[in-house]
N, C-alpha and C positions, 0 to 999 in steps of 0.2 A: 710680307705675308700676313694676310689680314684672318683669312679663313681656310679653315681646312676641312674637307668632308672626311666622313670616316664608314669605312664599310663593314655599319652596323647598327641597329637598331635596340640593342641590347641596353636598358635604362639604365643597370649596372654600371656597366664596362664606358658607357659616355662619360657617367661622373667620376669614374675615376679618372679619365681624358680632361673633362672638363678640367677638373681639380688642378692639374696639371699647366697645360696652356694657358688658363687663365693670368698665370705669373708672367705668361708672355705677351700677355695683350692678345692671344689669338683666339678666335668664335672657331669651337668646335661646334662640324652643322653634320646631322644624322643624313645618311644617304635618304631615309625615308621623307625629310622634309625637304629634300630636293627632288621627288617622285624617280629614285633611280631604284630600279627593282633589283631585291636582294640575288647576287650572285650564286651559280653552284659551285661548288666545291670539286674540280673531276679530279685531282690529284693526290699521289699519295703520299707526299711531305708536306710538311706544316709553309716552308717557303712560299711553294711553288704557289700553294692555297692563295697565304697573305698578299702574291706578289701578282696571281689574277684578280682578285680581288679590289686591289688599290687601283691599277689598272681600270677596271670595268667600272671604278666608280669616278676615276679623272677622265676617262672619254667623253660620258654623258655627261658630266658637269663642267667640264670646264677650267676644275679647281687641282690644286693638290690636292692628295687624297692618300690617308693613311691605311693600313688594315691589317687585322690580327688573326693569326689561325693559334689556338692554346688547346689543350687538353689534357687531361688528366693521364697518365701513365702509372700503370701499379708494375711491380714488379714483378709477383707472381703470375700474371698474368702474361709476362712479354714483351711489356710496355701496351699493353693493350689498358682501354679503350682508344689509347692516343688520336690520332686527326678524327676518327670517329664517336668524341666524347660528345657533341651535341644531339648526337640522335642515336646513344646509346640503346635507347629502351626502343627504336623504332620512331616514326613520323605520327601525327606532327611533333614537334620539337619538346616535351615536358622536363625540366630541371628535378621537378621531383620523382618522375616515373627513371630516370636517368641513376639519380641517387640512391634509389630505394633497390634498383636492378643489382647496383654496383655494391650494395651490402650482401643481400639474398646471396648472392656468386662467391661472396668471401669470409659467409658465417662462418664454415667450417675452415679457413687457413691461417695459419699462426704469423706468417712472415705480412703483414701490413706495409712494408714500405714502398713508396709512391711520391710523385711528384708532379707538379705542376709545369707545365712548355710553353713559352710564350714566343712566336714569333711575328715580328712587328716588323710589316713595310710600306715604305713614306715615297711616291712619286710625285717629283714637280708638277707632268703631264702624264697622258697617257703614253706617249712613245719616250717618252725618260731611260736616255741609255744608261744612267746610273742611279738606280734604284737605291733607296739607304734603307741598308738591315740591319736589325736590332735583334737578341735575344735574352731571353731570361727563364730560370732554371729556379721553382721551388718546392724543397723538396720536405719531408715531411709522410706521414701518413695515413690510412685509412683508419678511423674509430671506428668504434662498433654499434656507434647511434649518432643520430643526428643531431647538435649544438650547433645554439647560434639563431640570433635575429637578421643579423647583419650578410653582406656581400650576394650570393648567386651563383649559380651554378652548382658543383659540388663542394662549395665553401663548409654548408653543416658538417661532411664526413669527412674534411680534409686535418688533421691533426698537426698542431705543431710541437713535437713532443716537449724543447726545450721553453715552450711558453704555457704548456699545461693547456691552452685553447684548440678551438677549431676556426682555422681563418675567416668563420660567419660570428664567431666573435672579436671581434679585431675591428679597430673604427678605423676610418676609410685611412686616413694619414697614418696610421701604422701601418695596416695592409699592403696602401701604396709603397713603405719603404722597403716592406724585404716580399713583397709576394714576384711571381715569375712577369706578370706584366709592369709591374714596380719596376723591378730591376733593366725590362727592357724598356722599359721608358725613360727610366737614367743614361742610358744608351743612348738611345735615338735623340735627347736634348742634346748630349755631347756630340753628336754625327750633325747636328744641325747646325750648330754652335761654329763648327768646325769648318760646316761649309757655307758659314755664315746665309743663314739662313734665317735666323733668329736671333738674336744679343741680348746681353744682360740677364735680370730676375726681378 
């Protein structure tokens, strides 16, 4: 396995892929420089998301194909914004109108605890009767201002209490190690590994 397409276009979220596979010899290729048009989303678990998504992007290409459904979940909230954290603020898509939504909504609430969802799935083809699922779970808080140069999405307001940061300060190889896509990505190399798919580092 020389390459894998991944369904997403997110500059972010590639390099941290990148960063990753690279150790394996394998070209992570954006569905968008394959000309495969970005997926919707009709479902209301993070799987189902990740597992049409890999899908629709191994039909039209030919390749394996990875894909991730992540969102933010607050507590107070419900788990909300959860599968609906990319287009929190409405269409089209804004990270910062997303962030800024998601403070305004929890100026006044004292309980800030939240967490990050990552679910990651990997198909050989499109008709892949054994899909490999990966997940990761991180958890942590909402600050009350936005930090941080670094990561995307809602990295500035995500807090990690026990490091004094917010995961947009965090350089990528930290991040990668304990954030919720980090962790399912420690996964899914062990599920590859496993099903020899991949070998070695």
């Amino acid at each position: 396995m020389k390459q894998i397409v991944v369904a997403s276009n997110n500059k972010g979220k590639l390099e941290e892929l990148n960063t990753i596979f690279a150790t394996y010899g394998i070209e992570i290729v954006p569905q968008q420089a394959l000309k495969v048009p970005e997926a919707d989303e009709p479902h209301i678990t993070f799987i189902e998301n990740s597992l049409h998504k890999a899908r629709h992007c191994a039909r039209i290409t030919g390749l394996p194909a990875l894909a991730d459904d992540s969102g933010i979940c607050v507590t107070a909230f419900g788990g909300k914004p959860g599968i609906y954290s990319a287009r929190y603020a409405g269409t089209p898509k804004s990270d910062v109108n997303n962030l800024n939504k998601l403070l305004d909504e929890m100026k006044n609430i004292d309980n800030r605890a939240a967490y990050f969802y990552c679910s990651l799935v990997f198909v050989r083809s499109y008709d892949d009767p054994q899909p490999i699922i990966a997940e990761g779970i991180f958890c942590g808080e909402i600050s009350r201002e936005a930090r941080g140069q670094f990561g995307y999405g809602y990295d500035p307001i995500f807090l990690i209490p026990e490091l004094g940061k917010t995961a947009a300060e965090l350089g990528t190889s930290e991040k990668n190690r304990i954030s919720h896509r980090g962790q399912a990505m420690q996964q899914m190399i062990a599920k590859l590994k496993q099903f020899n798919l991949i070998s070695g580092e």
